[in-house]
PLY file of the C-alpha trace (Angstrom):
ply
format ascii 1.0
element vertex 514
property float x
property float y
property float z
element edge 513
property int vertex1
property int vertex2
end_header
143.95 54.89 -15.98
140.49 55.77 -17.29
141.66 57.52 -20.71
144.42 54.47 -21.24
141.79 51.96 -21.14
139.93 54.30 -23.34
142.95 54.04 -25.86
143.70 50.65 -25.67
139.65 49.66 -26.75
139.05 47.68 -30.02
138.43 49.63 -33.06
135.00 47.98 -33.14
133.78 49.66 -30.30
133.95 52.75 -32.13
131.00 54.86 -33.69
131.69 54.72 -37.45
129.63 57.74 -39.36
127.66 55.97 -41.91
128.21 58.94 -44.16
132.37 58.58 -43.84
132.89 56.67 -47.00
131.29 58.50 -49.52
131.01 62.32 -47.59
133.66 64.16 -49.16
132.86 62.88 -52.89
131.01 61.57 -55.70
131.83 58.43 -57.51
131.47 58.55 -61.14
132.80 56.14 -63.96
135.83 56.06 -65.65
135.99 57.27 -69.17
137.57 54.05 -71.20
137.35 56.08 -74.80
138.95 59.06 -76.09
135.33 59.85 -77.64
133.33 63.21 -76.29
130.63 61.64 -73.37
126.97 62.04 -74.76
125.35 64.29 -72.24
122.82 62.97 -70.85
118.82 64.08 -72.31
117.73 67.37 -70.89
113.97 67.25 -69.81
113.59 70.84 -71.10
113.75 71.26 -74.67
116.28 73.83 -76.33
114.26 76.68 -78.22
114.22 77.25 -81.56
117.13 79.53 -82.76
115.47 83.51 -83.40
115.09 85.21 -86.80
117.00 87.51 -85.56
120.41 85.11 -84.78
119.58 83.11 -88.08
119.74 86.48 -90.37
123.21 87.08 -88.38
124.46 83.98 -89.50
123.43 84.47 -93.46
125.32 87.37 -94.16
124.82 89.13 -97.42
126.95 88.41 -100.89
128.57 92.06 -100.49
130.08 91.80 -96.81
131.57 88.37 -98.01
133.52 89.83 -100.55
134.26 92.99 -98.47
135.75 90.59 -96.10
138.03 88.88 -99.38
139.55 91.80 -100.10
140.42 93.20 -95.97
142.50 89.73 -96.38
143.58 90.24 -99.72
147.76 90.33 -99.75
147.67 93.11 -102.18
146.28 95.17 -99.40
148.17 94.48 -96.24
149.82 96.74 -94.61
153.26 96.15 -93.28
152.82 98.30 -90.22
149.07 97.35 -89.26
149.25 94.13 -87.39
146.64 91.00 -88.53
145.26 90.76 -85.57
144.65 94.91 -85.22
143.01 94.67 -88.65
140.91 92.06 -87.77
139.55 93.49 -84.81
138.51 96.15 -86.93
136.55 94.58 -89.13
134.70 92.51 -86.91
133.60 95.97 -85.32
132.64 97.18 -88.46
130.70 94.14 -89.55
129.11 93.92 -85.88
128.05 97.30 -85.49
126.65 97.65 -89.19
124.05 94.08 -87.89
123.32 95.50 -84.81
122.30 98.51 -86.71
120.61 96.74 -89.73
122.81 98.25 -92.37
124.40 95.23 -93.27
122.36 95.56 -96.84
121.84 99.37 -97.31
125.36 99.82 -96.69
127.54 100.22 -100.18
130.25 97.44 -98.96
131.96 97.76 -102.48
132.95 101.13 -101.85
132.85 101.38 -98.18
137.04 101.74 -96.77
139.10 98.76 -96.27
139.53 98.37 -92.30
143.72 99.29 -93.68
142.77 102.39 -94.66
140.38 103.64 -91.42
143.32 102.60 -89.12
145.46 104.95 -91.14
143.02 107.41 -90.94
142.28 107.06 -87.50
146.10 107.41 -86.76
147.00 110.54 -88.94
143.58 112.44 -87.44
145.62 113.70 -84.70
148.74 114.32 -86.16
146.17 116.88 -89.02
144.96 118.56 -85.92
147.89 119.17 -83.69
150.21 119.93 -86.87
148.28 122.94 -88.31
149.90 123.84 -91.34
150.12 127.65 -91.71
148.99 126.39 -95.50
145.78 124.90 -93.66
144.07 128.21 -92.83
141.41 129.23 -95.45
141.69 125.61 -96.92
138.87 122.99 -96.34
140.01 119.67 -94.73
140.20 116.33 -96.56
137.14 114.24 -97.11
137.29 110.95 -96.35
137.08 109.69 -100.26
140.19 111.85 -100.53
142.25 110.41 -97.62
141.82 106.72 -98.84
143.02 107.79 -102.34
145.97 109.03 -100.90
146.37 105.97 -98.54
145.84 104.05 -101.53
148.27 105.77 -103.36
151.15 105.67 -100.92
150.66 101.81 -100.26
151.53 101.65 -104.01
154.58 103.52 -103.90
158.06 102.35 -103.31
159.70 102.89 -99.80
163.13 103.96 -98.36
165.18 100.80 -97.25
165.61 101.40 -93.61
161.68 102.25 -93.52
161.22 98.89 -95.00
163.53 96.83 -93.04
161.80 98.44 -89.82
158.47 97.71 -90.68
158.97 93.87 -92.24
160.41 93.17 -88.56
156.94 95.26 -87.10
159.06 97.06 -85.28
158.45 100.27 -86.50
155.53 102.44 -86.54
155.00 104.53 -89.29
154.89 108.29 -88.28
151.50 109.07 -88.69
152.12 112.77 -90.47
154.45 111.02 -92.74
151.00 109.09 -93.74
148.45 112.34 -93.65
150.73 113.56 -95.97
152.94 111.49 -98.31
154.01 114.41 -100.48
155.12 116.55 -97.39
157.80 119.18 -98.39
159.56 118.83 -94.93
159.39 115.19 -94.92
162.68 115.01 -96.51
164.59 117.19 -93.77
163.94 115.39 -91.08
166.00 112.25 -90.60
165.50 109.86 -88.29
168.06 108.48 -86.25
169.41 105.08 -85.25
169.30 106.17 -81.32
165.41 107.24 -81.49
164.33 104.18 -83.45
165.89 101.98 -81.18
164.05 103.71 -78.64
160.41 103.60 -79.97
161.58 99.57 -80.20
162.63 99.12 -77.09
158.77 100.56 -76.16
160.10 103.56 -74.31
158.35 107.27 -74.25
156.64 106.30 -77.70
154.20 108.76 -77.16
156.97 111.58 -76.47
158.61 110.70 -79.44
155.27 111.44 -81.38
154.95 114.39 -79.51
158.80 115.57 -80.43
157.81 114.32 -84.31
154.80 116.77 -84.50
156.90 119.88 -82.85
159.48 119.21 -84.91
157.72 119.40 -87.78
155.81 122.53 -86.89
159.16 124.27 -86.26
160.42 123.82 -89.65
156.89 125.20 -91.48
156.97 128.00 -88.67
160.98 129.09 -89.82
160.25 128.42 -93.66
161.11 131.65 -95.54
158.29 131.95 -98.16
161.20 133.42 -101.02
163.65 130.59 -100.30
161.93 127.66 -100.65
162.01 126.36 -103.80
160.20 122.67 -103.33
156.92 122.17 -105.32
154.14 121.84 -103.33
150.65 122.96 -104.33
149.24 124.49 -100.89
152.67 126.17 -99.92
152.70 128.04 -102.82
148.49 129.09 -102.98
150.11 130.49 -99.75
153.26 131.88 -101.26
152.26 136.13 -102.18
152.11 136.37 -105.75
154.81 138.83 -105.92
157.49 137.37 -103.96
160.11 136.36 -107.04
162.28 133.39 -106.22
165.13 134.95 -108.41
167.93 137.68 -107.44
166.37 141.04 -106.94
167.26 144.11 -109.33
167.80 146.82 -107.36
165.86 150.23 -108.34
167.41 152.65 -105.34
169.57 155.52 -106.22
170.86 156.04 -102.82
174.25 156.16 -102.20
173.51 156.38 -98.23
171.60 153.57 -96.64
171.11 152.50 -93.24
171.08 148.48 -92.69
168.06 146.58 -91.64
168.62 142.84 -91.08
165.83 141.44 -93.62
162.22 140.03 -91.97
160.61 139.48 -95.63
161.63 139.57 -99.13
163.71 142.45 -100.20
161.56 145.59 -101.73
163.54 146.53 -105.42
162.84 150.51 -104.62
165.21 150.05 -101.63
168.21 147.75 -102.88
170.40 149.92 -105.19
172.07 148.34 -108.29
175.38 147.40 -108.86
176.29 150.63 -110.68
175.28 152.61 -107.78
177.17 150.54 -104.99
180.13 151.07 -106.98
179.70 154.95 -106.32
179.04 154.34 -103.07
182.19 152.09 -101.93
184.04 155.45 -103.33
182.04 157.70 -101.23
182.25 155.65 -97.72
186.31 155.31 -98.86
186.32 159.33 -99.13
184.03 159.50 -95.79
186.46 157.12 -93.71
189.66 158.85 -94.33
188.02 161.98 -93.79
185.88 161.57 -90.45
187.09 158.49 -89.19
183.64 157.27 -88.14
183.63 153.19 -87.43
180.16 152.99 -86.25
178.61 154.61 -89.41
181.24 152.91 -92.06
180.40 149.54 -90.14
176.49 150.51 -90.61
177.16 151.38 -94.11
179.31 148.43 -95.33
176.85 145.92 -93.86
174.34 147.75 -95.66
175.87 147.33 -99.02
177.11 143.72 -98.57
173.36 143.15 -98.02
172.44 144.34 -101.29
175.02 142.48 -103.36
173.77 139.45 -101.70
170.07 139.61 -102.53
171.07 140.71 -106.01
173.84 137.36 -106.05
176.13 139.71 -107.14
179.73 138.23 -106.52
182.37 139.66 -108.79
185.68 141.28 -108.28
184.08 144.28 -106.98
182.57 142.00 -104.19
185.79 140.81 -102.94
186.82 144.39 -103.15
183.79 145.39 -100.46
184.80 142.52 -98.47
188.57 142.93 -98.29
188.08 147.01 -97.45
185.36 146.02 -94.70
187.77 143.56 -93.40
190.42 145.98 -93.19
188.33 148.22 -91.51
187.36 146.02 -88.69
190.62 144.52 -88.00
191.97 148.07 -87.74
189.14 148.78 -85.31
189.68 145.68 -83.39
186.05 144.03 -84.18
187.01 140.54 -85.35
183.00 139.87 -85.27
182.96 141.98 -88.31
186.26 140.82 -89.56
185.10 137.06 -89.12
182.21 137.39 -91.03
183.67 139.28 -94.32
186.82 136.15 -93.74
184.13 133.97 -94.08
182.20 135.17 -97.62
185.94 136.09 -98.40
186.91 132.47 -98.76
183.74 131.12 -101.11
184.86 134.29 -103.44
188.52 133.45 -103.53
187.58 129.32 -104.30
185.79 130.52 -107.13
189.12 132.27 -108.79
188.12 136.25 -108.76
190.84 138.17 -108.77
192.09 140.20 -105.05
194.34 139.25 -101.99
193.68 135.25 -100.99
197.73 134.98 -99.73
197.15 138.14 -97.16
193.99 137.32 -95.74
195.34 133.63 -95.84
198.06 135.08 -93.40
195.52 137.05 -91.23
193.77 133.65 -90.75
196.53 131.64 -89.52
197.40 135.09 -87.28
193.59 134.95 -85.97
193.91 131.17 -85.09
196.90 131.78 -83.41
194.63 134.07 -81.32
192.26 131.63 -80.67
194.27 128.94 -80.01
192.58 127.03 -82.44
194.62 124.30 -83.12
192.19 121.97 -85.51
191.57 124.58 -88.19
195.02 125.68 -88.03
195.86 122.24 -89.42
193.16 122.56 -92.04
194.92 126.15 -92.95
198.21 124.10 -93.08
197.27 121.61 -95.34
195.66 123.93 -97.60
198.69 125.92 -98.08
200.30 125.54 -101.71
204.00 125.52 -101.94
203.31 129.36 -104.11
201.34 130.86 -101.03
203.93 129.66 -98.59
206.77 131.81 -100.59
204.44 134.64 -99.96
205.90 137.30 -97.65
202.83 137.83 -95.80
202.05 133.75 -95.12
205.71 133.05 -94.54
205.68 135.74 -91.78
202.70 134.27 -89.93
203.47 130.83 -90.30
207.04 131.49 -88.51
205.13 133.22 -86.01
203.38 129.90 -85.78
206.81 127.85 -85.78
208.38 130.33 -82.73
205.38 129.78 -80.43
205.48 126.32 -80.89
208.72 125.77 -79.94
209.11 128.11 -77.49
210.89 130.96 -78.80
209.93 134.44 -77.79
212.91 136.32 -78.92
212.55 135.32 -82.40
208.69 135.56 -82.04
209.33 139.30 -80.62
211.17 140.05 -83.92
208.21 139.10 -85.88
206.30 141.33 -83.92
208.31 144.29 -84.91
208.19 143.66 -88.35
204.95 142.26 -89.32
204.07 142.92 -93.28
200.26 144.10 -93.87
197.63 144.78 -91.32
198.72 141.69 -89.69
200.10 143.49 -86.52
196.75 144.53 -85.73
196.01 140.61 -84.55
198.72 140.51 -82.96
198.39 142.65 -80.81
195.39 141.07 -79.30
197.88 138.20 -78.45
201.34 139.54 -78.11
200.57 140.59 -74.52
199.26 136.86 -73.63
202.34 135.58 -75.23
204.50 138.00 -73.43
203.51 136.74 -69.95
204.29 133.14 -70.82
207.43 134.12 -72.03
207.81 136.15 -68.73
207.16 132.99 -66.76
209.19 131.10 -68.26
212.43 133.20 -67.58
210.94 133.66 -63.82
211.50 130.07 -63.59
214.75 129.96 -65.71
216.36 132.82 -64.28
216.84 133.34 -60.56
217.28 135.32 -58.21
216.67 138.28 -60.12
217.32 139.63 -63.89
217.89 143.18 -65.31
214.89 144.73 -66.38
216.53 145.68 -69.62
217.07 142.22 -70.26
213.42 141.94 -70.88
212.83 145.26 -73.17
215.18 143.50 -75.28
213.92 139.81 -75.20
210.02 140.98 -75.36
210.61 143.64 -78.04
209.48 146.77 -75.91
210.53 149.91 -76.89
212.11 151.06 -74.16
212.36 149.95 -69.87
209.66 152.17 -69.14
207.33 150.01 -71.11
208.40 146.91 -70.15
207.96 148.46 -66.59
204.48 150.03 -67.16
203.73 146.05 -68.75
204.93 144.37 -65.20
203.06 146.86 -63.12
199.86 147.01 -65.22
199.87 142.60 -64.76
200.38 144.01 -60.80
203.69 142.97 -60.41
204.99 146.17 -59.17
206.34 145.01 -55.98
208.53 142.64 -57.47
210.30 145.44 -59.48
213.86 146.91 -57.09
216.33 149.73 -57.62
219.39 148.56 -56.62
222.76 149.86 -57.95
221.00 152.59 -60.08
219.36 150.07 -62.68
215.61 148.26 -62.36
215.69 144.54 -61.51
212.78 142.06 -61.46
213.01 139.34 -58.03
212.40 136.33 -60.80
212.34 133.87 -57.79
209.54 135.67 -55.96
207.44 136.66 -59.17
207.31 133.09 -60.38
203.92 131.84 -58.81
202.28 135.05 -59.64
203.32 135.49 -63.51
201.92 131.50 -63.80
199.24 132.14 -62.04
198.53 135.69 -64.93
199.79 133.48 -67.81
196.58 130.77 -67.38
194.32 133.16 -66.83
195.28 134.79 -69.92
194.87 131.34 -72.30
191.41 130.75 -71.05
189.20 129.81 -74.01
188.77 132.65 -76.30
185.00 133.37 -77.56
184.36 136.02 -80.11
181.00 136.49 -81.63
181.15 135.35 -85.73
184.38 133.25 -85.22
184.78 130.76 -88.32
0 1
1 2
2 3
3 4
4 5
5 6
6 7
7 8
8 9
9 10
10 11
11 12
12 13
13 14
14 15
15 16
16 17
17 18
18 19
19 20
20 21
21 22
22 23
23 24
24 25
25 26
26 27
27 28
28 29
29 30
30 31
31 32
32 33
33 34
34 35
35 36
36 37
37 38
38 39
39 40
40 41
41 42
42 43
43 44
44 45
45 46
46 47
47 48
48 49
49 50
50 51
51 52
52 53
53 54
54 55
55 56
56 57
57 58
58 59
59 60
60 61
61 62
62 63
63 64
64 65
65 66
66 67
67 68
68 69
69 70
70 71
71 72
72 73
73 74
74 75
75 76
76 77
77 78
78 79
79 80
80 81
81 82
82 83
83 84
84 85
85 86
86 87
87 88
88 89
89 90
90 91
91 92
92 93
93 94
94 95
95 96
96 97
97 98
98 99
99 100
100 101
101 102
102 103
103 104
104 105
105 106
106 107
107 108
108 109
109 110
110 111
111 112
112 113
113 114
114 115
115 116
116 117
117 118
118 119
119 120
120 121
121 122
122 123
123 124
124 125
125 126
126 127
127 128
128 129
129 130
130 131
131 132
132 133
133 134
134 135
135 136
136 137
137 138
138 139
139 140
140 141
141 142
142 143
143 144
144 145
145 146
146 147
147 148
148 149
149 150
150 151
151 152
152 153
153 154
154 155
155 156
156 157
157 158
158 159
159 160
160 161
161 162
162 163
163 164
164 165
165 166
166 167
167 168
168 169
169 170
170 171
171 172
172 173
173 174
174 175
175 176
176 177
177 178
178 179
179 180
180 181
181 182
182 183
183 184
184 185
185 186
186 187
187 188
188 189
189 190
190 191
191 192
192 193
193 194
194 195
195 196
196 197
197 198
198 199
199 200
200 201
201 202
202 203
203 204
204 205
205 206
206 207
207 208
208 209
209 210
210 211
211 212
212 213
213 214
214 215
215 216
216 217
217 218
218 219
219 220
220 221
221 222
222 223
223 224
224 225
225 226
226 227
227 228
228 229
229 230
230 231
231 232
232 233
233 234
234 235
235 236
236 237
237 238
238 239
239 240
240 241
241 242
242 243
243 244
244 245
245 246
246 247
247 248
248 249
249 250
250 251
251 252
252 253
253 254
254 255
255 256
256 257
257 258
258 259
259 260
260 261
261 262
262 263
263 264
264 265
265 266
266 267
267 268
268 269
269 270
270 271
271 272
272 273
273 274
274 275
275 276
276 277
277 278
278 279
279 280
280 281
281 282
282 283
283 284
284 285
285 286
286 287
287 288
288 289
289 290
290 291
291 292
292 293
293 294
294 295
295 296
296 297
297 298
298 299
299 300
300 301
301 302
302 303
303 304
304 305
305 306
306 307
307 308
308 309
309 310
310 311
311 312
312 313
313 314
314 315
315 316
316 317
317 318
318 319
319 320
320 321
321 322
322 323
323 324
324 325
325 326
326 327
327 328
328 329
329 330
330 331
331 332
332 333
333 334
334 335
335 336
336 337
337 338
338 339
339 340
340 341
341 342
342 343
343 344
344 345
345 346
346 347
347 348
348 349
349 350
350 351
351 352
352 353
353 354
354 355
355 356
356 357
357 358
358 359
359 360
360 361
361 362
362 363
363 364
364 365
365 366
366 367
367 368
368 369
369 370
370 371
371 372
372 373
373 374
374 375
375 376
376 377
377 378
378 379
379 380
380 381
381 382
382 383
383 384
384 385
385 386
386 387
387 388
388 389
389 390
390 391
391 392
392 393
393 394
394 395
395 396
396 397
397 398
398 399
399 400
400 401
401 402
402 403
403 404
404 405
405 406
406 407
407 408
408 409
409 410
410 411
411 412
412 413
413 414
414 415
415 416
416 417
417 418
418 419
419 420
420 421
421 422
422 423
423 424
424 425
425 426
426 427
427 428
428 429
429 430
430 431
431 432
432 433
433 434
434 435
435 436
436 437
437 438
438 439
439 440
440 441
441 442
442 443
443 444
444 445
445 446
446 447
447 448
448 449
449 450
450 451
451 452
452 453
453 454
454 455
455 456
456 457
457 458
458 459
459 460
460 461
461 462
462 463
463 464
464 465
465 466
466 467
467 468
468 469
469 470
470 471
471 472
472 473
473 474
474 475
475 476
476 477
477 478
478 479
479 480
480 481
481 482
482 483
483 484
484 485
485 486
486 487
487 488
488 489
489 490
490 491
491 492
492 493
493 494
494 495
495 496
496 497
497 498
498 499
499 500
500 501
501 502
502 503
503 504
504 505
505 506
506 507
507 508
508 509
509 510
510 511
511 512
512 513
């Protein structure tokens, strides 16, 4: 009852703090004006501004109009933001009057705070480039770098460089700036995917990184006799006896082993046309006399590589060509055979005389091979209605024609009767074609079917080598005697001639394919 009484007391009986009112604040007036309050008189006087902050504030004639030009439109620079430059010369202005330099400096002549931000950016590109041209050579002053700065803020720029940087979006590689005249610059493109990357702000240092690799890949693979772009430290580089022409050979060797070429070709060891011409006579003589492939291959290379430093491409080049060609395909080295295809067809587009309609047929034969079903339509398209009258094309594209539909007897005909060398590619496909066509009459023919039923169908010579063809795929024990002739169980040997046919059109890969 105590505490309720307590309660139910008259607010005036409480103690009131006489500090309650005004404890937790301070009253001030209330502005009425808009105008700044006039602070109130300070009993301590300010002191006199220094010297020192009064010569700060009176800067010099020369740093005034070193600061007209850094602003100057004629001298902004698309990819240097304002407010970078700026910084930049307030540093240079604040550290010259900290230093007292602000009059002994030459401010007329002194770099534009554009130009050390350029510099500043393509200093480490210089160093971690190092141009093989750079040994021996001394580096670029500083007067020198801001002439060419100078110079290529002058010149006109590529469109997509310009659209990049007018949006600030791009950053200007800084080797391309070191070094506007760059002899590689021109090889390296720069695509849409990576720009959009160094927008979106993501691995712009790797791309740098990449840029400066790249760049010292392509000096690093240069070949000193091939390059043919003018620039002045390449060739002080460039040995004075290196001629950019075709060599003339001074060798009278008709014998000569191939080396694949590290440096420019030496005259003494590349033999003249007349000389090759004795020595494609001699290697004929030698081949149909010992029969040697390893040496004629070593040989023919060898000459091929001396007409091509001379640039020698006449009739008696496609005449090297076509015999090496021959040689390999008869050898069964379509590495070889690929590459003398290859020169084969620049020779023949530029009308010498030899044999365009039968290596024209070996070509469509060899894509056959490889299954290569995009170039075969190039070949097709190619083909004029003269070349496909030619026996040798109009062989191989039926060949073409039965495969595609389906039909292995008439395909097996070809095969017996094949004009040329062209029999020689196919048989490094007739036996893959064989087993599809051997699954296929598994699956048509059941239970069984006469073995001779096959020589005849597959164009074997006789049952034993259709046989010895079944047994070498292991399918010997699907092969019965019964009533003195040699059936095949068809309905038992299905799964397994399938299962030999795909593994037999994997992908092809030969080394030199076209």
């Amino acid at each position: 009852m105590s505490r309720v009484s307590n309660l139910s007391t008259s607010p005036a009986t409480h103690n009131v703090d006489p500090h309650s009112a005004h404890g937790a604040f301070t009253s001030v007036s209330a502005r009425r004006t808009f105008a700044r309050p006039t602070p109130a008189p300070s009993s301590t006087p300010s002191p006199p501004p220094s010297a020192a902050e009064k010569a700060k504030r009176d800067w010099p004639e020369s740093v005034r109009h070193y600061v007209q030009r850094a602003f100057a439109t004629e001298n902004t620079v698309a990819s240097i933001p304002r407010q970078e430059m700026e910084t930049k010369l307030k540093k240079i202005i604040s550290n010259s009057a900290e230093n007292n330099t602000l009059v002994t400096i030459d401010w007329a002549k002194l770099p534009l705070p554009q130009q050390m931000i350029l510099e500043e950016r393509a200093r480490p590109a210089i160093m971690s480039a190092n141009p093989p041209w750079g040994n021996g050579l001394d580096p670029l002053s500083l007067q020198e770098m801001n002439v060419k700065t100078t110079d290529t803020l002058t010149k006109k720029r590529k469109s997509s460089e310009l659209d990049l940087s007018q949006n600030g979006q791009e950053k200007v590689p800084p080797w391309r700036i070191a070094n506007p005249r760059n002899v590689f610059e021109d090889r390296i493109t720069h695509p849409d995917k990576r720009q959009r990357n160094d927008v979106a702000g993501k691995g712009s240092s790797k791309s740098h990184h990449n840029l400066v690799n790249r760049k010292k890949r392509f000096e690093d693979g240069q070949s000193e006799y091939l390059s043919q772009q003018p620039f002045s430290p390449s060739k002080a580089s460039t040995p004075p006896d290196v001629d950019q022409g075709p060599v003339i050979g001074r060798s009278q060797d008709l014998e000569k082993r191939y080396f694949r070429l590290t440096s420019a070709p030496n005259p003494d060891t590349v033999r003249p046309l007349p000389v090759l011409e004795k020595t494609l006579e001699f290697l004929k003589r030698k081949w149909k006399k010992e029969n040697n492939y390893s040496y004629i291959c070593d040989q023919f290379k060898s000459l091929r590589q001396d007409l091509t430093v001379q640039h020698i491409k006449t009739e008696f080049t496609v005449s090297v060509y076509e015999i090496h060609a021959r040689i390999a395909l008869e050898k069964g080295d379509l590495g070889e055979y690929n590459q003398c295809q290859t020169q084969l067809r620049t020779l023949y587009s530029q009308h010498l005389e030899g044999h365009p309609e039968e290596f024209k047929a070996y070509r469509i034969l060899y894509f056959i091979h490889t299954c290569n079903r995009t170039d075969m339509n190039d070949v097709l398209a190619d083909l004029t209605p003269t070349e496909k009258r030619d026996p040798a094309v109009k062989h191989a594209l039926d060949a073409r024609s039965a495969l595609a539909l389906g039909n292995y007897h008439r395909f097996s005909q070809l095969y017996l009767d094949t004009p040329n060398m062209g029999a020689y590619l196919m048989d490094m496909f007739v036996a893959r074609e064989r087993l599809n066509a051997l699954s296929n009459i598994c699956l048509s023919y059941k239970p069984d079917v006469n073995l001779r039923f096959f020589t005849e169908e597959l164009g074997f010579e006789s049952d034993d080598e259709s046989a010895r063809f079944i047994c070498d795929h292991g399918g010997q024990s699907f092969l019965e005697e019964r009533d003195g002739e040699v059936r095949l169980l068809t309905g038992k040997a299905l799964r397994f001639f399938e299962t030999a046919r795909n593994a037999a059109f994997k992908k092809v890969d030969i080394k030199g394919q076209i």
